[in-house]
N, C-alpha and C positions, 0 to 999 in steps of 0.2 A: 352503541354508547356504553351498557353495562360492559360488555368483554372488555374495551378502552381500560375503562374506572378500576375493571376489576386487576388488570395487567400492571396498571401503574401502581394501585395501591401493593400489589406485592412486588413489584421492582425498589417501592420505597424501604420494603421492611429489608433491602441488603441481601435479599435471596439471590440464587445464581438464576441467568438467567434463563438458564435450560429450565429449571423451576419454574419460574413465573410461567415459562409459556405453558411448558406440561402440565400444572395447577390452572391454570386461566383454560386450559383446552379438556382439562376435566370436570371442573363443575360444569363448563355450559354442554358439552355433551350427554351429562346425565339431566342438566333442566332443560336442556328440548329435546332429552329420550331419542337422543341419536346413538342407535346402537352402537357397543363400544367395543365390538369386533371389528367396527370399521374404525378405529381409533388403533389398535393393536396392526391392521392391514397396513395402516396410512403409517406407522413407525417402521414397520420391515419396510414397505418400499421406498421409504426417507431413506435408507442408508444402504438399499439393495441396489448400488448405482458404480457402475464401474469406472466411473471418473472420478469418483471420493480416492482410489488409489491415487489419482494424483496428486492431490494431498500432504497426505502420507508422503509420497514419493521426493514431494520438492521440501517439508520440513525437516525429511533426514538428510537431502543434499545442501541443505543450507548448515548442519552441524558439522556433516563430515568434509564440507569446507575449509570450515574451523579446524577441525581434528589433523587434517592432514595437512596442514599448513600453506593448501589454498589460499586462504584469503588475505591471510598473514605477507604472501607472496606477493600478491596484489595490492595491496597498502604499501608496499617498499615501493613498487613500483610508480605506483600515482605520490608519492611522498618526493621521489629522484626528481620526475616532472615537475613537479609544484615547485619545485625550486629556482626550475630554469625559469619560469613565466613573472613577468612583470607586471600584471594584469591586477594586482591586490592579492593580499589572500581570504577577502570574503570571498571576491570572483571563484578564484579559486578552490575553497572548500566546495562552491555551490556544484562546480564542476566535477570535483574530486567524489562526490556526493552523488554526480548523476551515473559516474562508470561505476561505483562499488553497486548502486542498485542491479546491474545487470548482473550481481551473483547472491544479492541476498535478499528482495522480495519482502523484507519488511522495513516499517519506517526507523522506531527506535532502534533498532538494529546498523542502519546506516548513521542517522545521529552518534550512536556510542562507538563507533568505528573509524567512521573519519573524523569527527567532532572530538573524539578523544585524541587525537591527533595534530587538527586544526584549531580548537580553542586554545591551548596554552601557547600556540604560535602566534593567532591572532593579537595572545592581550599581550605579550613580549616586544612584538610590531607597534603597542602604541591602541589597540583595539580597546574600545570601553568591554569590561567586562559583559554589561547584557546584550551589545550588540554582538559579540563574537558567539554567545549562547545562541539569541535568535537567526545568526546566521546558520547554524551546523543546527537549528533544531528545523529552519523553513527547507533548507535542504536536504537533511534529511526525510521529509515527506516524501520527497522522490522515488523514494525506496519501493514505493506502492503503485507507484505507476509506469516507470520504466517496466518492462519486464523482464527475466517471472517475476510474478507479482500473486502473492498468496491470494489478496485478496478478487482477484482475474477469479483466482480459479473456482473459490465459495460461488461467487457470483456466476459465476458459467454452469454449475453443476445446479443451480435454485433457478436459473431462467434458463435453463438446457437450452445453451449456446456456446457454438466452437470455441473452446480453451486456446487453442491457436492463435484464432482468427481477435479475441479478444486480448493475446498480447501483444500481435498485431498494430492493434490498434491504437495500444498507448506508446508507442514509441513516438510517431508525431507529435502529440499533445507531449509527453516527457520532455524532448527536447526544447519546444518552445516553452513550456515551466520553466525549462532551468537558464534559455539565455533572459526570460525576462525575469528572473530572479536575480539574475548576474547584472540585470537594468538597474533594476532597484538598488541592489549595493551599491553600483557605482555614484548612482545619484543620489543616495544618502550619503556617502563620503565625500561628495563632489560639493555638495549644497548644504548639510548639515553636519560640518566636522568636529565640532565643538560635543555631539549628540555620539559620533560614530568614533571618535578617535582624541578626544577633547582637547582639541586645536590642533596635533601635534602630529606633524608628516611621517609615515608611516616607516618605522625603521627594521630594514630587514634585510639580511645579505645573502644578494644573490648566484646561483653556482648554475653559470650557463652551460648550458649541454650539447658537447659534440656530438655528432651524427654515429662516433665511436660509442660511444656512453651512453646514447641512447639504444643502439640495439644491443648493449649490454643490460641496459636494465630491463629491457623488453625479453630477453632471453631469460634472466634471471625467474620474470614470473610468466613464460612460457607454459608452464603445466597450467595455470589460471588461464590466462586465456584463451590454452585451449579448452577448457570446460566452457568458457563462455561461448565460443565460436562453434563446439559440438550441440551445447544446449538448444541453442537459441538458433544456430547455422541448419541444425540437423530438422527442427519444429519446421521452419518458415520454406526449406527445400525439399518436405515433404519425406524424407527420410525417416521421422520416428512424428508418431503421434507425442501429445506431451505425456502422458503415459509412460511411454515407450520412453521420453527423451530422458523422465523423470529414473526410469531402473537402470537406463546404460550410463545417467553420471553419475548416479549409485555406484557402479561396480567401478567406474573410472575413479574416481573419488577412494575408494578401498584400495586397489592397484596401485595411485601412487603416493598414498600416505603411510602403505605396507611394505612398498619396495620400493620407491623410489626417494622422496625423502624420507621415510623413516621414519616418522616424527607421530606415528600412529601405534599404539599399544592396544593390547584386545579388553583392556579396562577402559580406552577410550570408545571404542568402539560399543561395549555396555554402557558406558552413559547416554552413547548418541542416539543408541536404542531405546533406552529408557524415556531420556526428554521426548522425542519422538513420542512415544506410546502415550505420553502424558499428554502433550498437545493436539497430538490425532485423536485422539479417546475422547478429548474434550471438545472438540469439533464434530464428530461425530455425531456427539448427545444433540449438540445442539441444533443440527442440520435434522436429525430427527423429529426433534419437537418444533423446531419450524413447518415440516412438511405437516404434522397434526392441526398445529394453527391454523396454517393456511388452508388447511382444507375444513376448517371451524370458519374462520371466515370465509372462504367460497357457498360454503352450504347456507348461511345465513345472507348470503347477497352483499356482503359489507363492500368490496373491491367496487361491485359494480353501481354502490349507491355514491359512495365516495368520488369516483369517476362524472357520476354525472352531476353533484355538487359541483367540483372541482371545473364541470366543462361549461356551469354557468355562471364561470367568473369573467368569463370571455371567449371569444369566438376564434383567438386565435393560438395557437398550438405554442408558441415560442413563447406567450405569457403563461400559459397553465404550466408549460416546462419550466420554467424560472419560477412560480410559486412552490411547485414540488422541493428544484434544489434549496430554495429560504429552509422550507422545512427541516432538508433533510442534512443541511449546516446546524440549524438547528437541534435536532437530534445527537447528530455528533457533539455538541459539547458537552452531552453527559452520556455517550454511547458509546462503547467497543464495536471499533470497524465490523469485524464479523456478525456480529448480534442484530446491526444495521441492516448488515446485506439478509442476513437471516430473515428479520422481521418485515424489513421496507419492501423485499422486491417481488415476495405474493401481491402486495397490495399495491405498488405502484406498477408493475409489468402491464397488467392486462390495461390501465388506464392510457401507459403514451401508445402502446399498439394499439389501440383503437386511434392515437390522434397520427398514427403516423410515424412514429418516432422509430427509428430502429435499434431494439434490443442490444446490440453492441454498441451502440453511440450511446446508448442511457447507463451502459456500464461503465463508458470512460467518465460520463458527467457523475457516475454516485461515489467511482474511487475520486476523481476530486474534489469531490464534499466530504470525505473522508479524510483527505490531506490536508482542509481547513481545519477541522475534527480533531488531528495531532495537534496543532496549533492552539485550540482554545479550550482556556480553561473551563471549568476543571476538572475534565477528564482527561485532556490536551498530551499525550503520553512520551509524544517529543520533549514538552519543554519540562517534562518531571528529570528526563536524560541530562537535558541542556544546562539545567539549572545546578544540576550538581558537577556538572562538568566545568563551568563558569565560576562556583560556591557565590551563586545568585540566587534570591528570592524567587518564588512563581509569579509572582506581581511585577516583577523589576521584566523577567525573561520576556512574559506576557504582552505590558506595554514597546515590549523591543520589537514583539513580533508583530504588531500592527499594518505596518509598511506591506510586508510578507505576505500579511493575509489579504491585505488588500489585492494583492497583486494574482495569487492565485484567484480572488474573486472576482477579478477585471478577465482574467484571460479562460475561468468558465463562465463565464460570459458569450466570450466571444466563439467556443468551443457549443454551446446551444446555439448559435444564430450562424456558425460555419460548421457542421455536421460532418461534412469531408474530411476534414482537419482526423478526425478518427475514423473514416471509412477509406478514404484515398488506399491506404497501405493494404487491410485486412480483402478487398476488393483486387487489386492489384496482383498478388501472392496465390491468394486462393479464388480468384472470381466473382460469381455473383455470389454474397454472403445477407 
């Protein structure tokens, strides 16, 4: 209970939060005179971990994306499409929202990508400004659970489990997020148009696509796709660990923004460095002073008192699971995804492995409490994107996203009480997992 009291009062004072844990992991090792060699041991081995290069690996292939005119390629591409479909264009952003995740692994990142894109089209069609924000902001959460998916890989490397087999595994649960997301829009336009589109039928003109014009623009962002179908093709058939997949789209990625579009400079390539260094650096610390915590909590028994609280609220596994994720939505609306996975999953892991639960099935349920977490304020990191994208209030965006949230919390839901839904695939691929 002190470590708690002591953790939050310095998360209140705005310290960072590698701080708090580092300060929260140091006074209580010197007040129970736990030697603090083993406090220096538990930080080497925090970050003496060969799968942290993946890391590193996927946030410099998420820049040099950018840099070499990847992604740029890819937005033309799903922009060509989006035009031929008659489906709406919230449908659509949700869609356009769930392919751009397959190259960029964060939420706001796909929000300001397609959402810069798709909101000024939306409110042109007739779209109320906060719903075309809450549409590119609930979609954009995708970003984090298609994969790669950054936050896969934190989570894989603090519960040392297959990085593979964990992007694996959000691919089923990604695509049914996003067609029941594409539900939800429809039935809020269908049923509340006054709300989505304030009375007025949706004005937008359509450019159907020959089968000619389509593998033209499929050709056009050819080098994109093949980054996607190398990445993601080359993990799941057993050809590059993610590691490995991570340095060979590195050097792909260098190859055709240096020689083949062109559109890479070696000042681009020191920024991409740099951000890089700044984010992996910052990860690092704080994967660090997790590993110290958590071994501040193991040594004091907290994991396994909280476990057996937690297992006298009920005798059956599928309700202690559904108390965890209350939590740990709870959590996220004032917690940065990573810090979460940091801090939750010493403390919650050893609890569902004892009830049975399997460690990659409890990854796909924490990145979708983390995609509620984008979503609500006020930490909510999507609709801070959305709202400027919109020039909407966080209150206006917020009450938009309601529907949204609901819906991703109907369908982790139904992802704890159907477990397969994330294992079918990562079982399938690689076997018993």
């Amino acid at each position: 209970m002190m470590i708690a009291l002591v953790l939050v009062v310095l998360l209140l004072t705005g310290l960072p939060i590698y701080v708090c844990l580092g300060l929260t992991s140091l006074i209580f090792f010197i007040y129970y005179e736990i030697p603090l060699d083993l406090l220096v041991r538990t930080l080497y081995s925090g970050v003496d971990q060969y799968a942290l290069i993946s890391v590193t690996g996927f946030l410099l292939v998420g820049t040099l994306f950018d840099k070499a005119g990847i992604t740029e390629a890819l937005v033309k591409m799903v922009r060509r499409f989006m035009a031929s479909f008659k489906a709406g264009l919230a449908v659509i952003t949700i869609i356009s929202c769930a392919i751009f995740a397959a190259v960029s692994g964060s939420g706001p990142a796909t929000v300001a990508t397609i959402g810069g894109i798709m909101v000024p089209a939306m409110i042109r069609a007739g779209y109320t400004s906060r719903f075309a924000g809450a549409v590119s902001a609930s979609g954009g959460a995708l970003g984090i659970l298609i994969p790669p998916s950054n936050p896969f890989l934190i989570y894989g490397i603090i519960a040392n489990q297959s990085i593979a087999a964990l992007f694996a595994a959000g691919v089923i649960p990604g695509i049914l997020m996003a067609i029941c997301l594409s539900l939800t829009s429809m039935i809020l336009l269908r049923f509340f148009p006054t709300y989505t589109t304030q009375g007025k039928q949706e004005e937008r003109e359509y450019q159907p696509l020959t089968l000619r014009e389509a593998f033209a623009a499929i050709w056009e962002a050819k080098w994109a796709l093949f980054a996607i179908l190398m990445l993601l093709g080359g993990i799941y058939a057993g050809f590059f660990t993610p590691i490995e997949a991570a340095e060979v789209t590195i050097f792909y990625s260098l190859i055709v923004g240096f020689f083949i579009t062109r559109t890479m400079k070696l000042k681009d390539l020191y920024y991409a460095l740099a951000d890089t260094l700044k984010l992996s650096g910052t990860l690092i610390i704080l994967v660090a002073m997790a590993f110290v915590f958590a071994r501040l909590l193991t040594i004091q028994g907290l994991p396994q008192a909280l476990g057996q609280k937690i297992g006298e609220l009920s005798d059956n596994p599928h309700v202690i699971l559904l108390v965890i994720m209350a939590f740990m939505i709870f959590v996220g609306t004032w917690a940065e995804t990573f810090s979460q996975i940091i801090v939750l999953t010493p403390i919650f892991l050893p609890i569902i492995t004892r009830l049975g639960i399997h460690p990659i099935h409890f990854g796909v349920l924490f990145v979708v409490c983390a995609e509620i977490g984008f979503l609500t304020p006020p930490f909510g990191a999507n609709l801070f994107v959305a709202m400027k994208l919109a020039n909407i209030s966080l209150e206006e965006v917020s009450k938009a996203s309601l529907p949204f949230i609901l819906t991703y919390t109907v369908v982790l839901v139904v992802l704890v009480f159907f477990p397969e839904l994330s294992l079918f695939l990562p079982r399938l691929i690689f076997g018993r997992v």
